[in-house]
C-alpha positions in Angstrom: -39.2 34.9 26.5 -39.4 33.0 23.4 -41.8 34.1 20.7 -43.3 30.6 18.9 -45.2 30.7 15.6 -46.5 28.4 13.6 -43.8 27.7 10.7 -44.5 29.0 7.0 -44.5 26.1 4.1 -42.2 28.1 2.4 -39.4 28.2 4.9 -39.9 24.8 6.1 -38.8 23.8 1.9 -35.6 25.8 2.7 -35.0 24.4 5.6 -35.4 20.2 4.7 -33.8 19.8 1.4 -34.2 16.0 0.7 -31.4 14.6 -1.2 -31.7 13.5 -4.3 -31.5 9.3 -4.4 -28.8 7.2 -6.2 -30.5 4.5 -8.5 -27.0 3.2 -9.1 -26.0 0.9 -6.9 -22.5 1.3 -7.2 -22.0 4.6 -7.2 -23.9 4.9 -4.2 -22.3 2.2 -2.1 -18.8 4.0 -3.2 -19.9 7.2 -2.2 -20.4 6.1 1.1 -17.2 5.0 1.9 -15.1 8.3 3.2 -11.7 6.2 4.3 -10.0 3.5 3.0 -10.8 1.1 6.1 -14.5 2.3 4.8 -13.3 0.2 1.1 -12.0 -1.9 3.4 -15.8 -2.7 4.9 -17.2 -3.0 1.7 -14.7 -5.4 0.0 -14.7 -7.9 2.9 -18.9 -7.9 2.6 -19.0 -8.6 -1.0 -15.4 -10.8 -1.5 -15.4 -14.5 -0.7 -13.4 -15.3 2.8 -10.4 -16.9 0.9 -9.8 -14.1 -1.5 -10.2 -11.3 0.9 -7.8 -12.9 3.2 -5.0 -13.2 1.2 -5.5 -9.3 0.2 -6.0 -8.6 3.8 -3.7 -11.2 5.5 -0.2 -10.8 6.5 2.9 -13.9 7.5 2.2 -15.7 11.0 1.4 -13.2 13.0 0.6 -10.3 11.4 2.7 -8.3 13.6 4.4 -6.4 10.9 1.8 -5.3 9.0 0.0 -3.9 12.3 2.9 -2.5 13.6 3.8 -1.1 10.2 0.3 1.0 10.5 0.5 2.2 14.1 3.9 3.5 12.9 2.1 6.2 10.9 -0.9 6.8 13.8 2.1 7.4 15.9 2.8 10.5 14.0 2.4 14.4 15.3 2.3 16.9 12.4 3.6 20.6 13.4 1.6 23.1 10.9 2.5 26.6 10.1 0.0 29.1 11.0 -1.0 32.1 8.8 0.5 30.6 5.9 -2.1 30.7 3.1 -1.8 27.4 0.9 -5.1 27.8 -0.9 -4.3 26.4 -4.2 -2.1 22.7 -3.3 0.3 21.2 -5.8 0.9 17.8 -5.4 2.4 16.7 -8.2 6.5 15.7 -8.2 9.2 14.1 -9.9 9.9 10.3 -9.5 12.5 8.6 -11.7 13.1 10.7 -14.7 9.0 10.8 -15.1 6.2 12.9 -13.8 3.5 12.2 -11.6 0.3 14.1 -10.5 0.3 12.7 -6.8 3.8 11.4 -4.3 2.3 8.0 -4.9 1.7 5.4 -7.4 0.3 1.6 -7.1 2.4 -1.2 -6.3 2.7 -4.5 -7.9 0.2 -7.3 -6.1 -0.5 -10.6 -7.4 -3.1 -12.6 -8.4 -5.1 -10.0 -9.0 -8.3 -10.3 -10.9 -9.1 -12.9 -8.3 -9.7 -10.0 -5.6 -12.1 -9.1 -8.7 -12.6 -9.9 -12.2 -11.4 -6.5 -13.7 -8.2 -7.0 -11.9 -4.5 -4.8 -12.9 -7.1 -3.3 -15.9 -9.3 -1.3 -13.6 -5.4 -0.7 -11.5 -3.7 0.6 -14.5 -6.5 2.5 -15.9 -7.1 3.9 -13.0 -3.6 5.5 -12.3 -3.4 6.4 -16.0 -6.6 8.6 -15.4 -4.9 10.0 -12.3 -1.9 10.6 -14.1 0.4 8.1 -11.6 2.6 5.3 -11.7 1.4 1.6 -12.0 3.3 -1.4 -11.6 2.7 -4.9 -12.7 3.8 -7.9 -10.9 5.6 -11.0 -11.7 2.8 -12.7 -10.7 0.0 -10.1 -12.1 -3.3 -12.3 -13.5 -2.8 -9.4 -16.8 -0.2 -10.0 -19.2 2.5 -7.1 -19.9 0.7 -6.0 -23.2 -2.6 -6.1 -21.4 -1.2 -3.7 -19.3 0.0 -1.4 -21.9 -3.2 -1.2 -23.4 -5.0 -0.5 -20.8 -2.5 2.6 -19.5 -1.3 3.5 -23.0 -0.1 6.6 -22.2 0.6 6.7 -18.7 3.5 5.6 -16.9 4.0 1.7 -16.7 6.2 0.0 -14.1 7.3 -3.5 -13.8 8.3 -5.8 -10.6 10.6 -8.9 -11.1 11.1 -12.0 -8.8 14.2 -13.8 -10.1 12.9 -17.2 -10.8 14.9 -20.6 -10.5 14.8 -20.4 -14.4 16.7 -17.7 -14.7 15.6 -17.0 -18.3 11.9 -16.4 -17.9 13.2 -13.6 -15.3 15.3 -12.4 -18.5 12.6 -12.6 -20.7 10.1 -11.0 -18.9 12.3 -7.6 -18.3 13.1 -7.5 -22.0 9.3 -7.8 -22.9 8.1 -5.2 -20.2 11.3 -2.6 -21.9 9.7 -3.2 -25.3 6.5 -2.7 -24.3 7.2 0.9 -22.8 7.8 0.5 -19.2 10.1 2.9 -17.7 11.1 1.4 -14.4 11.7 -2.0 -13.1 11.1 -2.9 -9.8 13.7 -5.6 -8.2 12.6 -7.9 -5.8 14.8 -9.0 -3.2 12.7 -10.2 -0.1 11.3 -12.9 -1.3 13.7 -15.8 -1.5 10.9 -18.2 -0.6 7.4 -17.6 0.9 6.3 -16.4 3.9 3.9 -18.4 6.2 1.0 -17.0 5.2 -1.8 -19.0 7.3 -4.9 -17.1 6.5 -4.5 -18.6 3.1 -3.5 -22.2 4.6 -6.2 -21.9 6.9 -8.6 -21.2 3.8 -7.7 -23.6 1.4 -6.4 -20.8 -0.9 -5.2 -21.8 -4.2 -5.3 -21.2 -8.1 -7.5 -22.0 -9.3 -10.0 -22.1 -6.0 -10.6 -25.1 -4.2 -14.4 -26.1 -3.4 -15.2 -26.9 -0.2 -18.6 -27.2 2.0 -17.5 -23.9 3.7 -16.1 -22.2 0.5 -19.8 -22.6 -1.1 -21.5 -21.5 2.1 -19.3 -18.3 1.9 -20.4 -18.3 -1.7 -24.0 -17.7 -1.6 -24.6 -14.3 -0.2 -21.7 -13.2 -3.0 -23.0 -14.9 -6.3 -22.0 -11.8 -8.2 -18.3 -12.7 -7.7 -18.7 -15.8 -9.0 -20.9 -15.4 -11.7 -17.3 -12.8 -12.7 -15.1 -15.0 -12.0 -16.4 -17.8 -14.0 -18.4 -15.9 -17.1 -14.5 -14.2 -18.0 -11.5 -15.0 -19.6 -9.3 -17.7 -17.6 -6.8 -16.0 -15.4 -3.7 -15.3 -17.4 -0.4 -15.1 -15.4 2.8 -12.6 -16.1 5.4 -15.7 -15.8 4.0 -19.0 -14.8 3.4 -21.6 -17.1 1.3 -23.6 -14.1 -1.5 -21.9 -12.3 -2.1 -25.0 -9.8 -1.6 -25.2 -6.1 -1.7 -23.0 -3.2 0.0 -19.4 -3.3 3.0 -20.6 -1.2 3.8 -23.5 -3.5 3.3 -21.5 -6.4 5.7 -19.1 -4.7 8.1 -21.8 -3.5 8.2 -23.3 -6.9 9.0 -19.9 -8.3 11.5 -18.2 -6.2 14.8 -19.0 -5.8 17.1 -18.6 -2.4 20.4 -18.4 -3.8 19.3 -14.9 -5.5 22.3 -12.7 -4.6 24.0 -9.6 -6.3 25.3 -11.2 -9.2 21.7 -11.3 -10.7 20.9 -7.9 -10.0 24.3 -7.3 -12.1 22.5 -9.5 -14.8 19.2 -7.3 -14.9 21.5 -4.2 -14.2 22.5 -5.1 -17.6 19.0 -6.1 -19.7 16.9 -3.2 -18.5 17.8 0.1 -20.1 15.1 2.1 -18.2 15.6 3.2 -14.2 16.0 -0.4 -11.5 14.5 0.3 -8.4 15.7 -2.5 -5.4 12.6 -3.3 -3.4 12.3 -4.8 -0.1 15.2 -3.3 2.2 15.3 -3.3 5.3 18.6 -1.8 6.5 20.9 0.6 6.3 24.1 -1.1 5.5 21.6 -2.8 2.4 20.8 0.4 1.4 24.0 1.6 1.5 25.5 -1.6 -0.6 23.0 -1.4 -3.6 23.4 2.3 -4.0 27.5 1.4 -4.7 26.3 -1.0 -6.9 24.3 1.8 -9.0 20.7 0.8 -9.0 18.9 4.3 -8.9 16.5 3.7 -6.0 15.3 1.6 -3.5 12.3 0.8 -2.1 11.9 0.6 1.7 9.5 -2.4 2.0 8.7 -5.4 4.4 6.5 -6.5 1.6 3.7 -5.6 3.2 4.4 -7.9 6.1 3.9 -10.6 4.1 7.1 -12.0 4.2 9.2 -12.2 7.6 6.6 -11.3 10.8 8.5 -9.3 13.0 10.7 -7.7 9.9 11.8 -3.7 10.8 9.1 -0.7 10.0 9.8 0.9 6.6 8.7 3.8 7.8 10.6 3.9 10.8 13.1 3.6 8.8 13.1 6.3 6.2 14.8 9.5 8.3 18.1 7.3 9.0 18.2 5.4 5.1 17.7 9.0 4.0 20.5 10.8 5.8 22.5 8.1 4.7 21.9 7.6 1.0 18.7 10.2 0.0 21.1 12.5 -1.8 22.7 9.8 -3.8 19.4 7.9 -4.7 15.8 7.7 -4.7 14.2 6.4 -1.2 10.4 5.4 -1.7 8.5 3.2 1.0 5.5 1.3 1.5 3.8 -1.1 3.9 0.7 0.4 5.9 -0.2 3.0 3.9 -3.8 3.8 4.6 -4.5 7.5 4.6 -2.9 10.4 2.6 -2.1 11.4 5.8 0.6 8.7 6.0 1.7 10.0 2.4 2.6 13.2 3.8 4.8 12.1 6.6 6.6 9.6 4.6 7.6 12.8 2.2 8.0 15.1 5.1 10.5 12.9 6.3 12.7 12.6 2.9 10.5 10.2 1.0 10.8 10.9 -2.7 7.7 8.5 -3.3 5.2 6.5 -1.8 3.5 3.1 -3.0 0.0 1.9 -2.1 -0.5 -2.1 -2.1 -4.0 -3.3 0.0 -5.8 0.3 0.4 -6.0 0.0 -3.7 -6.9 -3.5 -3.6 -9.9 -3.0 -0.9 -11.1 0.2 -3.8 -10.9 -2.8 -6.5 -13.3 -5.2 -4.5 -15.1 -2.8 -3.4 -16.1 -1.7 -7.1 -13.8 -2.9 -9.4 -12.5 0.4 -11.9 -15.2 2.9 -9.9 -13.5 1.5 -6.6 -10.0 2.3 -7.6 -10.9 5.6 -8.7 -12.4 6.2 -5.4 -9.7 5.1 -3.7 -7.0 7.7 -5.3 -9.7 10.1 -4.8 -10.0 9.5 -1.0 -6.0 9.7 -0.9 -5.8 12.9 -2.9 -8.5 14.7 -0.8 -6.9 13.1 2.2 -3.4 14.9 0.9 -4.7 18.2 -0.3 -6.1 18.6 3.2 -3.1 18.1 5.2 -1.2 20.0 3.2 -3.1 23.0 3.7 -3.7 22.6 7.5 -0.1 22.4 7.2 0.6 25.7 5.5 2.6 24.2 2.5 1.6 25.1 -1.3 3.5 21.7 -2.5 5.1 18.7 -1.7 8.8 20.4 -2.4 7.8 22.5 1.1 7.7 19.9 3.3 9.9 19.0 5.8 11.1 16.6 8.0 10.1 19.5 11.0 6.9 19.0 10.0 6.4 15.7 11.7 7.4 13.7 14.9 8.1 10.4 15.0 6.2 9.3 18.1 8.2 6.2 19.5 6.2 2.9 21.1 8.8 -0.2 20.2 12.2 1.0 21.8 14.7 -1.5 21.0 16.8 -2.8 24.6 19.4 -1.1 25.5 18.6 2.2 23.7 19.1 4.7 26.2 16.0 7.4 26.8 16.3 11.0 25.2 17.5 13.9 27.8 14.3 15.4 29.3 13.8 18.4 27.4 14.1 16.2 23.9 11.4 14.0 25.0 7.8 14.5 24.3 4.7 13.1 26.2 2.5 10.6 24.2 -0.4 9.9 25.6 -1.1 5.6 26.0 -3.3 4.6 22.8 -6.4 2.7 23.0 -6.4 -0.3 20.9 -7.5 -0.2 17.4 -11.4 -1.4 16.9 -11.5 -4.4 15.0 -12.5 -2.8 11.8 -9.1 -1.2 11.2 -7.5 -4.7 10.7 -9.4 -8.2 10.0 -10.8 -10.1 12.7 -8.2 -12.2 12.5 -5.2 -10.1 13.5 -7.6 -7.8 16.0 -5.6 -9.4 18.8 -2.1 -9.0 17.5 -3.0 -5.4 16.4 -4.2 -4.7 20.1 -1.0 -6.4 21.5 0.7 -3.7 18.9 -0.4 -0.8 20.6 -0.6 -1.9 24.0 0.6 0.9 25.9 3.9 0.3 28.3 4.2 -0.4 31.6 4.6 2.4 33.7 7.8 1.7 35.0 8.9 2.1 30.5 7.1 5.1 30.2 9.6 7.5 30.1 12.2 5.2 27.3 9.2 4.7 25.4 7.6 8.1 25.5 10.1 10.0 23.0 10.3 11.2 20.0 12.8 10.7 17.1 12.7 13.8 14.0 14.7 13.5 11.1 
């Protein structure tokens, strides 16, 4: 039988410890958000529609970018048991340089309109951490700015070739005098993709007006009291800032890029040339013969060509093929350190992060980005030590399994004891993806018919 009493004032003190509130309202909001989808929340409630969407938004469909996420939930790690890793090192070697974490920022433009601070707060940021960032083309900070604000960090630069050839020239030789160490060469953008979010919104530089554009306005006057009280948004390249992001993009590019300019740059950047945007082995194989020093697994964050091949998916064959020869990094649907880990596991030398940064920079400008590298290294520390490895240089592509959903026709099904069960997913809530691409994402992970399961129930290792 249960003895009651009345309880003693003292012990009830050490039993309710109140916490101690946070006046700042940033900080606290910040500190509330635990995941990157929870940056996510918080950029979308205080970003306008238009310029969450293009951050958020993917081409047409938005089937690559969803698919390009469920590719890492459909991952099985296999940890090592009794294998202390107390103390985690993540730190590695990426092109000649040093870098505290396996994964730097990648270039996005049009920054400072997701909010005001813009590739200051992104540079900063990775300087602090001690990783890479890179500027794009179309980055709202110029190349010095950039420099300044990451003066002694590592500073990398992404290049469209433009149908003026020589403000492509000029731009490398400016970000090489400037300090930065690699360049990123773009390759998948010969012209833009159909991105309809933005259509859908109007979207443009400098933002167009509209009834619905000031209604969306209202409950977010802080963005707009930025965005207009702060220095005109400067672009990387462009001498015009006017029109929608596809024209801008269309005006731009050029279709007839082809190796012959990658021989040109080849030749003007002194530091290492990283190709980004492939999507095939045969492409990987072809640029490592023509002596870049990495490549860049990317779809461009499905962004360009909807339906365009998993990066991920991709990295155990490119890496058999070319990994010791070359540098393999990938991006695309990074959202977790979790998905930083597998990439590595799985012959990665690097990994870049595009829209989980973004969502930490609306979410709080420099404060959000911190958060969001601190999110991704607590995220990596932890799996590495439910893992059993001390450092990134332990992992292995035994450590994780593939889980396959999309089997291409034709592909014949594993033997029986090389298959592995994997259990039909529920579809994603809405949260994980805009409401927007909530349908496509559920059609993603809609599990296969019965009569499939056993094709589409196996599981590739490198």
């Amino acid at each position: 039988m249960v003895t009651r009493q009345f309880p003693k004032p003292a012990e009830l003190l050490e039993l309710m410890q109140f916490k101690k509130p946070e006046l700042d309202g940033k900080k606290r909001r910040l500190e509330s958000a635990l995941t990157i989808y929870d940056l996510r929340d918080i950029a979308k409630r205080r970003t306008p529609k238009a310029a969450f969407d293009y951050t958020d938004g993917a081409a047409e469909g938005e089937l690559s970018l969803a698919r390009a996420r469920q590719a890492f939930e459909d991952v099985e790690f296999h940890p090592d048991v009794l294998r202390p890793a107390e103390n985690v090192d993540m730190s590695t070697e990426i092109l000649g340089g040093p870098s505290a974490m396996p994964f730097g920022i990648a270039p996005t433009g049009f920054t400072r309109l997701m909010q005001t601070e813009g590739e200051v707060a992104g540079a900063g940021g990775a300087g602090a951490a001690g990783i890479p960032f890179t500027l794009s083309t179309l980055g709202t900070t110029s190349i010095e700015g950039v420099k300044a604000a990451n003066p002694n960090g590592r500073n990398w630069f992404q290049l469209y070739v433009m149908r003026d050839r020589d403000i492509s020239y000029g731009l490398a030789r400016r970000a090489a005098e400037a300090g930065f160490d690699t360049l990123q060469f773009t390759v998948d953008t010969p012209v833009a993709g159909a991105r309809l979010r933005d259509k859908r919104n109007g979207f443009s530089i400098p933002p167009q007006l509209t009834l619905g554009t000031i209604i969306n306005a209202i409950p977010r006057p802080w963005w707009w009291y930025d965005f207009l009280t702060t220095p005109k948004l400067e672009f990387a390249s462009l001498s015009t800032t006017g029109g929608t992001v596809g024209e801008l993009l269309n005006a731009a590019m050029d279709p007839t890029i082809s190796y012959d300019d990658l021989t040109v740059i080849r030749d003007i950047w002194p530091g290492k040339i990283v190709v980004k945007g492939v999507q095939n082995v045969a492409d990987s194989k072809r640029l490592i013969d023509a002596g870049v020093d990495g490549i860049i697994l990317s779809n461009h964050g499905g962004r360009q060509l909807d339906r365009a091949p998993i990066p991920f998916r991709l990295l155990p064959e490119v890496v058999r093929e070319v990994g010791k020869d070359a540098t393999v990094m990938v991006d695309t649907g990074i959202m977790n350190g979790a998905d930083i880990v597998a990439s590595i596991a799985l012959g990665a030398k690097f990994t870049l992060i595009g829209r989980a940064y973004l969502y930490g920079l609306m979410a709080g400008g420099r404060q959000g980005v911190d958060r969001t590298i601190a999110i991704l290294r607590s995220e990596i520390e932890r799996t590495m030590k439910l893992l059993g490895v001390s450092s990134i240089a332990e992992l292995e592509p035994r450590h994780v399994t593939q889980l396959q959903r999309l089997v291409p026709v034709g592909v014949a099904a594993p033997a029986p004891e090389a298959a592995a069960s994997v259990p039909a997913p529920r579809p994603r809530t809405p949260r994980a993806t805009a409401a927007s691409t909530a349908k496509t994402d559920a059609a993603a992970s809609r599990p296969a018919k019965p009569s499939a399961a056993k094709s589409t129930g196996s599981a590739t290792k490198a």
